[in-house]
C-alpha angles and dihedrals in degrees: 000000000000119000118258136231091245080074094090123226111178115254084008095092132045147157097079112094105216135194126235140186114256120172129347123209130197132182121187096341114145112308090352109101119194119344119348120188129176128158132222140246116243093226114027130330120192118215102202123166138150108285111278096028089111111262082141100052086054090054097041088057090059087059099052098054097049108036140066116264095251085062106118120235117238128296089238099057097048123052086218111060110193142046126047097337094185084082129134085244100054128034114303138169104275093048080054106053079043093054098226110207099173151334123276117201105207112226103224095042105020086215114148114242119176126251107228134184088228149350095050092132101002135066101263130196132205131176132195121192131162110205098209116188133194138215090281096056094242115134137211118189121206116198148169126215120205121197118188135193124218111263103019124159099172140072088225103057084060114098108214126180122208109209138155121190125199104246127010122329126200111226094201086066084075095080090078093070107039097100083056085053087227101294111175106240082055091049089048092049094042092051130020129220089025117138112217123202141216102186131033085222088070092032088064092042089067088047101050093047097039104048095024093245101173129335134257098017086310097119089102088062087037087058098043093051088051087055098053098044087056098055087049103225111219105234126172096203142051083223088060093041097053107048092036085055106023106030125068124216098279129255089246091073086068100032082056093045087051084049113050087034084057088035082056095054086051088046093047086052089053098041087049086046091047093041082050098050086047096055086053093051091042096046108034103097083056092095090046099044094046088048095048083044087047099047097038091043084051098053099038088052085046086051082048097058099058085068090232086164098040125097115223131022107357126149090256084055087049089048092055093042094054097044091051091051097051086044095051084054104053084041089057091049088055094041089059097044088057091047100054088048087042080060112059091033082070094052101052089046094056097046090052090044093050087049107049089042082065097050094049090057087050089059090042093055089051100045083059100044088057099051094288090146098079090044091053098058096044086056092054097056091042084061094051099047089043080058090052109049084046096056088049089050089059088046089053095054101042084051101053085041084054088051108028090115093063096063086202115140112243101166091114127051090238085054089051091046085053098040095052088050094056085045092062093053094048088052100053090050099052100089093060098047103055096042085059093051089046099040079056084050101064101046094056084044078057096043087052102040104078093036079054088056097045090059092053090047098047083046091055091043094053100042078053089051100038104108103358122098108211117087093214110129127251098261098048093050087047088059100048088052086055092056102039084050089052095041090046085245137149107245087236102056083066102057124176113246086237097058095063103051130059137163122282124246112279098020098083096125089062091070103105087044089055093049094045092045095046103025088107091062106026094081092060113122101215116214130186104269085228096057098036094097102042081051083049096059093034097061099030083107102042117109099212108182093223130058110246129192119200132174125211097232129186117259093193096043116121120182121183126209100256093056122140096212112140123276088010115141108227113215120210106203132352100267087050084060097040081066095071124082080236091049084060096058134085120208130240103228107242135115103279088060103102092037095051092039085060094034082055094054098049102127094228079058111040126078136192120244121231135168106243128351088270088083095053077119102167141359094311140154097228145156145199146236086253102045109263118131139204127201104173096287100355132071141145135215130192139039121257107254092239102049114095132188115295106161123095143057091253131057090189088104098049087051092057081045092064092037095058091045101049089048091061097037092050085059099056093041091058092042084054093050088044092058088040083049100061094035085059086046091055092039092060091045092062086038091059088042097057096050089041083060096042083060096047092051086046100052122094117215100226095058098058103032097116093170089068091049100049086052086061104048090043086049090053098037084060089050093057088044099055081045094058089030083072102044124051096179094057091038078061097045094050091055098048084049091057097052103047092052080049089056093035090059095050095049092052091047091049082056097050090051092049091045087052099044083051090049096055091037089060095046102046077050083059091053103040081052098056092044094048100047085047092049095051092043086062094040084048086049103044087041089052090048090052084196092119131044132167116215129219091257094051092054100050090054094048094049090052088045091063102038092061086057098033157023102263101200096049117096101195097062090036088110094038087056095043083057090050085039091055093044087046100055093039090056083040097060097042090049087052084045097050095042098047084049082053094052090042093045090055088041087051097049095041077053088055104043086048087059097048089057109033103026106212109171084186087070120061122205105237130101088265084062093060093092094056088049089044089055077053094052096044091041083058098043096043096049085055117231092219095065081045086060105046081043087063098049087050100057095038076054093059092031092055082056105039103043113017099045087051083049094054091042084058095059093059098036089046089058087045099061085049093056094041092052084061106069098057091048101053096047072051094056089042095070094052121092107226130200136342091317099041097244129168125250124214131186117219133190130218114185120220135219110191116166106244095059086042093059092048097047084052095045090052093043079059108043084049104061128062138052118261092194097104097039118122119237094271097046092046091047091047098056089044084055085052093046086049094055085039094063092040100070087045098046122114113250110259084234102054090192092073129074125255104206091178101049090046094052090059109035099035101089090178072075101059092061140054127227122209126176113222124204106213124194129237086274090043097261117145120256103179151330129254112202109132114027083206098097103045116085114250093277104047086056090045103052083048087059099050091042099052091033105047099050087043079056091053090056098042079058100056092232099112086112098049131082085239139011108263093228108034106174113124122172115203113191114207086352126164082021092151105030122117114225088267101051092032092061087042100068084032092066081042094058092036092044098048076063084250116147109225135208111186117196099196135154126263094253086066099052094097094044086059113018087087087060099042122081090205128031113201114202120204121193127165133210095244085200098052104025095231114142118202126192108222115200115222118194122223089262090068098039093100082060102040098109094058091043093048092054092041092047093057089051092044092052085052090066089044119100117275096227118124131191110284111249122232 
């Protein structure tokens, strides 16, 4: 492997004209007041100073005439680092031009202002330009012009010229043309030849072509990779270095940006389709709604106008007015009509009455003329005797009803004898009888009374438990909600003692131990001991009907178990405890808890529990399972018969409790009015007996022997026959007699009838008169008046109305179906009313959700806005949401094609030209001799395939490819979703500040490969690896990094092919900071040797470790008083000296004036 002429020796290759930096001018930049102007070396110059003189702000200078204003200042001049380091925050242009030196805190406000070396109240100016020359010694300068108004705070107010000149151009001539604020007539008048420029793009398009900065339009790349070479990013691997200095940001960033803006644009068209489709749904009832508010307001208006509810002259009044009269006249026309018929009925009746009446006196006359006189006596008698046996019949009747009861036979007279005889007996012994059965009666009314009242308690003991959990009875609870009421308390806050405590599983049956034990303290009512005295105030006047006692306690209070309060049990172990009725309860949090838990324990309250009294071993105290307690001598036994349970959390078990009781007292209570039943039964038997009996004694025979009086009237019917049995003539005459009083009867009858039907007749015409003449004297009236009308449409409801409640052509339920008709129009009017609320109340709340989701202060949200949501509704219907959404489809169809399959293409395009750079570097780095044994580098490439990015190239190979024409709506609907959650992953934050770790991951394909550096023998063996830098000394690192970046710069330059980059300029600031000489002067020869011009920024402490290898050493030092910085140029003869004379130098400029160059 023999070395190459790309390996540049000075004078030993030629035919490439290359560019140099020449001389470089400041004036008011940073510490650097007034013009500043140094030249460089041809080879390499080191600018070295003590740290804070102001190597960075050269170097920053350089940076801000060549690149774009996105570029990022050096590391070293800004504590951040990164980002966009022209921030108000870091150093910036403008500070700058200003020259801050430092932050002042005003006292009033304690707002920051900065401290500047000028134009702090005046207009101030700075310049930067860099003078290059070629081979040929012809120069081209390249400079920038700032112009800056008192009092800016801002970059843009600052008015800035990008300019270049072909030679050497003074930067203190600008002075000329700082009132004009360089305008550029004024700089081209000023100097002649110089190109002024608008725009940086066109600015860096001189540059690129005039001084061969990059190849093929690349110059933009070229510069970039010159920028971050000069602020020396710190990388650990040959992967990171690599891909931060060699590898620009990939094509798929902006392949992904065109994407997801286009995506947007799709997204925008589906969110405006959904929201569409959601104000449809949303609004889509509207037109119903407003049509069923509309109709039911206008009935029920309608309703309203008839004054249903209004007293005096209203249209339902006129309506009424006007449908009596019509009824009372057609009521007048039938009642003459009847009349007229009534009439002649009557006439006819009373000449056939007067007639018939004549012909009954003619058969009368002759009756008598042929013997009649003895008939008629005998007919006479027959009647009486008729009249007789029939009153006795209904005697008769009325008597065995009366006695029924009895069942004792009384046809004979000997029967009835008999009969009356029993019933005096009966009736002596009545008295005693029925004092015995209700003597019977009331002992079984005592025995059911107080079960009676048991029930009603328990029931009222069970509708007061039913849903409530304490067991405290009615009348104490009654009472606490009195006094919470008075004291202005929540009932809660005053809890029974009772209600926070219950037994513990398991220890039910102690239940009765634990009422009888604590009874004395369960009924305590606990208050807050900071509130007791104001309750105490408050409920001194109530009159509660029932004594309570209540106790201040101590919310805050907590006792252990273990406390030595007085009169506090202490218990040694848990079972001893469980043997206490307070050791079987569990306790309700609140907090009363700790109180009541110590209040429980106390030993004059506590009791042992013990099976059965045998155990009461000691003084006590004790009780037992049942109840009874010990206590040494004393003891009880038994529960009060009124006290009932008040212990426990749940009064689910006192309710089965009284469910159980009233089913067995009511029992009992229906087995005692059975028994009562049948007694009263028995009660009202001897009752009807004895009355049964009263009417037997009462009754006289005579008066009820049917039988006697039947023998009479036969014996005088036979006489009567054998009279008419000897005369046919009157046997004839009595017939006829017969038939015409028959006739007689019914044609005076037929009269009667006819004279009543006219009466009532007359007098309903009477009637139908005065109510007419009273109807049409209020229509007149109201007419006259003319404060009242009824329209068409009025009357014809009103006439539907009642006929739906009456019969409207009947006069006599006319008023009955005014009062239905009433009832029915003012239920009518409340149901339109409700119904049209209803519909309003939805409109109102469809306003209002249409609101929450789509904001539009134009449209209000009352019922007056409904026209303004139905134009929504109408827009959206009318522009069709079906042709939105095959609109829609249609788009997502063209932008699958146009933008996702590019974007895919650009993955793979993006690793090729990886790959491709590849190639030229590394026949760059093979002609370099590298490291102590002159080795050669190569940089080699490994692909990855992690899954994440896997999955993501699949998913957009997927996503890619196929038509979505003939989707259906949910297909359709489900690959835009996965597109959504796609371009997602690839979208810009919506802070770009911050970082998108995500995003990166994807679409960074520097990511999906790895980069090593190999080190290959003479023969093309491998040495060795290079993957992490970390473990290679500063040399060493720094060697690499000359080594990989300056042959990638030779390629971003375009100048791979030629003997020499064409521009050859490359500031390094701190570089070579941790090189030894040897290494140092290692990379050095690598730079130099690659034909590359550099400019080292480096600390005093590394001036010995370079100088051997520069061919010109800059000193900057800086007047710490004044905060002046000045660049000293040292020749090669001093170099050896250079680090004394740099320190002594900075000393020596502190002692130097502070005055400074006036500005124009």
């Amino acid at each position: 492997m023999s070395d190459s002429p790309l390996f540049y020796i000075d004078g030993a290759t030629e035919g490439t004209t290359q560019w140099r930096a020449e001389t470089f001018q400041m004036v008011n930049w940073g510490g650097f007041h007034g013009h500043h102007s140094v030249d460089l070396a041809t080879t390499a110059t080191l600018v070295s100073g003590a740290s804070g003189t102001g190597k960075s702000t050269l170097l920053d200078a350089y940076l801000a005439l060549m690149m774009p204003s996105d570029t990022p200042f050096n590391g070293a001049s800004n504590d951040a680092g990164s980002g966009r380091a022209r921030s108000a925050e870091q150093r910036n242009v403008l500070t700058y031009l200003r020259g801050k030196t430092d932050d002042n805190r005003e006292a009033e406000t304690g707002a920051l202002h900065d401290q500047v070396l000028r134009g702090g109240s005046e207009p101030t100016w700075g310049a930067i330009a860099m003078t290059f020359v070629d081979d040929n010694q012809r120069r081209f300068t390249v400079l920038r012009s700032y112009y800056v108004p008192r009092a800016t705070n801002s970059y843009s107010e600052v008015s800035m010229r990008m300019a270049t000149f072909d030679g050497a151009l003074h930067l203190g001539e600008l002075e000329d043309v700082v009132p004009a604020k360089f305008e550029k007539r004024a700089l081209k008048a000023r100097f002649a030849g110089i190109e002024v420029f608008d725009t940086y793009a066109a600015f860096a398009q001189t540059l690129y072509t005039r001084l061969g900065i990059g190849a093929n339009g690349e110059g933009g790349k070229a510069l970039r990779l010159l920028a971050r070479i000069q602020a020396g990013q710190q990388v650990k691997t040959v992967d990171g270095l690599y891909k931060s200095m060699v590898l620009e940001r990939p094509a798929t960033y902006a392949a992904a940006d065109k994407a997801v803006n286009h995506f947007e644009d799709l997204e925008r068209s589906y969110g405006a389709m959904v929201t569409e489709a959601q104000k449809a749904q949303v609004l889509e009832r509207l037109p119903e709604l407003q049509k069923q508010f509309v109709e039911a307001s206008d009935r029920a208006d309608l309703v309203d106008t008839f004054g249903v509810a209004r007293s005096g002259d209203t249209p339902l009044r006129y309506w009424e007015l006007g449908t009596e009269q019509r009824l009372l006249a057609d009521a007048g026309d039938g009642n003459r009509s009847e009349r007229k018929r009534v009439q002649a009925a009557l006439s006819a009746a009373t000449a056939a009455e007067k007639e018939l009446k004549a012909g009954l006196a003619e058969s009368q006359r002759r009756q008598r003329e042929n013997g009649g006189d003895v008939l008629a006596e005998l007919t006479a008698e027959q009647a009486r005797l008729t009249e007789a046996r029939d009153d006795r019949l209904g005697s008769r009747a009325r008597f065995e009803a009366r006695v029924a009861v009895l069942a004792a036979p009384t046809r004979t007279a000997a029967e009835f004898a008999a009969a009356q005889a029993a019933a005096a007996e009966a009736l002596a012994a009545f008295p005693d009888a029925q004092a015995s059965a209700e003597a019977h009666h009331e002992t079984l009314r005592r025995e059911q009374y107080p079960l009676e009242e048991q029930v009603r308690t328990l029931k009222k003991e069970r509708d007061f438990l039913a849903g409530r959990h304490s067991l405290v009875p009615q009348h104490l609870h009654g009472a606490r909600l009195a006094i919470a009421e008075a004291a202005g308390m929540a009932p809660d806050e005053l809890p029974f003692l009772a209600e926070l405590i219950d037994l513990a599983p398991g220890e039910e049956r102690w239940r009765q131990a634990a009422e009888v034990t604590l009874g004395s303290v369960a009924r305590i009512l606990l208050v807050d001991e900071t509130k007791l005295a104001a309750l105490s105030r408050a409920i001194d006047p109530l009159q509660l009907p029932v004594r309570i006692h209540f106790e201040g306690v101590p919310l805050s209070a907590s006792t252990s178990s273990t406390a030595d309060d007085a009169g506090t049990r202490h218990p040694a172990a848990p079972d001893f405890e469980a043997a206490f009725v307070s050791g079987k309860l569990v306790h309700k949090e609140s907090p009363f808890t700790a109180w009541v838990r110590q209040r429980l324990r106390q030993s004059t309250l506590d009791a042992r529990c013990v099976e059965t009294p045998a155990e009461f071993d000691g003084d006590g105290p004790f009780v037992a399972l049942s109840g009874q307690t010990r206590s040494g001598s004393r003891g009880a036994h038994g529960m009060n018969r009124d006290q009932k349970p008040i212990i426990g959390f749940s009064s689910q078990a006192r309710q089965d409790e009284i469910e159980q009781e009233l089913g067995q007292i009511t029992a009992s209570v229906q087995q005692l009015a059975g028994q009562a039943h049948t007694l009263a039964n028995e009660l009202a038997a001897l009752r009807a007996r004895r009355d049964a009996s009263q009417s037997v004694v009462d009754a006289v025979w005579e008066l009820i022997d049917v039988d006697a009086a039947e023998a009479q009237l036969a014996a005088k019917e036979a006489e009567l026959a054998r009279v008419l049995a000897n005369s046919d003539v009157l046997r004839a005459l009595q017939e006829e007699e017969q038939r015409l009083e028959a006739e007689l009867e019914a044609a005076q009858g037929a009269r009667f009838e006819a004279e009543r039907a006219a009466r009532v007749l007359a007098e309903a015409q009477g009637e139908i008169v005065d109510r007419e003449d009273a109807v049409n004297a209020q229509l007149e009236r109201i007419t006259d008046e003319n404060q009242v009308s009824l329209t068409e449409e009025q009357g014809a409801h009103l006439d539907a109305e009642f006929a739906a409640v009456g019969d409207p052509d009947d006069l006599e339920t006319f008023a009955a179906g005014l009062k239905r008709l009433r009832e029915r129009l003012t239920a009518q009017s409340a149901s339109e009313r409700e119904r049209a609320a209803s519909a309003a109340g939805a409109m109102l709340s469809i306003f209002e959700s249409y609101q929450r989701a789509w904001p539009d202060p134009t449209i209000g949200t009352g019922l007056d806005s409904y026209q303004g949501y139905r134009d929504i509704l109408d827009s959206v219907l009318t522009l069709g949401l079906h042709e939105r959404r095959q609109e829609w489809k249609r788009r997502l169809a063209a932008w699958s094609g146009q933008d996702l399959v590019p974007l895919a293409g650009a993955f793979d395009s993006a690793i090729s030209q990886i790959e491709d750079r590849l190639d030229p570097i590394n026949d760059i780095l093979s002609t370099l001799p590298f490291g102590a044994g002159r080795d050669r580098l190569q940089i080699t490439l490994r692909r990855l395939h992690r899954d994440d990015s896997v999955a993501f190239r699949r998913e957009l190979k997927q996503l890619s490819s196929g038509a979505t024409e003939q989707f259906t709506d949910e297909q359709t609907e489900e690959r835009f979703l996965r597109l959504q959650a796609f371009m997602a992953g690839i979208r810009k934050p919506e802070d770009e500040s911050k970082p998108s770790p995500t995003r990166d991951l994807l679409l960074d394909v520097r990511r999906h490969v790895e980069v090593t550096a190999t080190r290959l023998g003479e023969g093309g063996e491998v040495l060795s690896t290079y993957s992490s830098l970390g473990g290679k000394s500063g040399g060493e690192s720094q060697e690499l990094v000359a080594f990989v970046v300056g042959a990638a710069l030779r390629f971003q330059l375009g100048d791979e092919s030629r003997t020499r980059p064409r521009f050859a300029p490359v500031f390094l600031d701190e570089g070579f900071v941790k090189s030894d000489a040897e290494f140092a002067g290692r990379a050095v020869a690598a730079w130099k040797g690659l034909g590359f011009q550099l400019i080292v920024g480096a600390p005093l402490d590394k001036v010995t470790a370079l100088e051997p290898y520069m061919d010109l050493v800059l000193s900057i030092t800086k007047n710490h008083a004044a905060g002046f910085s000045y660049i000293t140029p040292i020749a090669d003869a001093a170099v050896p000296a250079a680090a004394p004379a740099l320190a002594r130098g900075s000393e020596e400029r502190a002692t130097e004036s502070n005055s400074a160059p006036a500005l124009a």
